[in-house]
N, C-alpha and C positions, 0 to 999 in steps of 0.2 A: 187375821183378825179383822185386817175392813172388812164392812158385808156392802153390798151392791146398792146402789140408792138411785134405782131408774127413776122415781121419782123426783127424787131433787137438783133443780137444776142447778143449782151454785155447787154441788160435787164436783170436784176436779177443776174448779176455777178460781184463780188468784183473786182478790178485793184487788190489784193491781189490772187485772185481765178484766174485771168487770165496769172500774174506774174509765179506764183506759175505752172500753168499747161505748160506754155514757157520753164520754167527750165528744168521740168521732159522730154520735147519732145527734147528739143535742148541741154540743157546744156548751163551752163556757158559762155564756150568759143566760142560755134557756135551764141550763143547770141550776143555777144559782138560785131562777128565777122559782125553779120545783121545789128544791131542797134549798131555803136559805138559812145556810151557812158561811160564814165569813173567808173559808179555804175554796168555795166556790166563787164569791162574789168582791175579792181583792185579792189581789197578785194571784190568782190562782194558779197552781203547777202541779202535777202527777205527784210528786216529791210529796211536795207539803200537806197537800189533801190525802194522801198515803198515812203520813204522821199522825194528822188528827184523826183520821178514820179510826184505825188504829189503838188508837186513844180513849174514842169516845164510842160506847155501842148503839148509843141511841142514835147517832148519825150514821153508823156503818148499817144498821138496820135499815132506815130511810133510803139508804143509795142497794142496797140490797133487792129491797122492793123494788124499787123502780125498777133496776136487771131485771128482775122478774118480771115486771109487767112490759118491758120493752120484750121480751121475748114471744110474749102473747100479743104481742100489735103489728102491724105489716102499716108503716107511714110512706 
């Protein structure tokens, strides 16, 4: 029943795997600075920011994008 989705690049990747590859490229703080929300921008933790994501669509969208547009930029 999956059908194949060469086009979309968040198929087969966790909101944990994309979290997680945002931190390693930006950091913390320039995260925070993109998308200001308060799980990027006080105590921030894989955990926590997990939770709300999670949580909230309109922020999993936002960190969504941004995946996507880090994958079209070479910094």
């Amino acid at each position: 029943m999956d059908r194949p989705q060469p086009k979309n690049p968040l198929h087969g990747v966790t909101l944990e795997q994309v979290l997680t590859q945002l931190v390693e490229r930006y950091g913390w703080d320039e995260l925070g600075r993109t998308i200001n929300i308060n799980c990027f921008t006080h105590e921030p933790s894989i955990k926590s920011s997990l939770k709300f994501l999670r949580k909230t669509p309109w922020a999993r969208e936002k960190v969504e994008a941004l995946y996507v547009r880090s994958l079209n930029t070479t910094d």
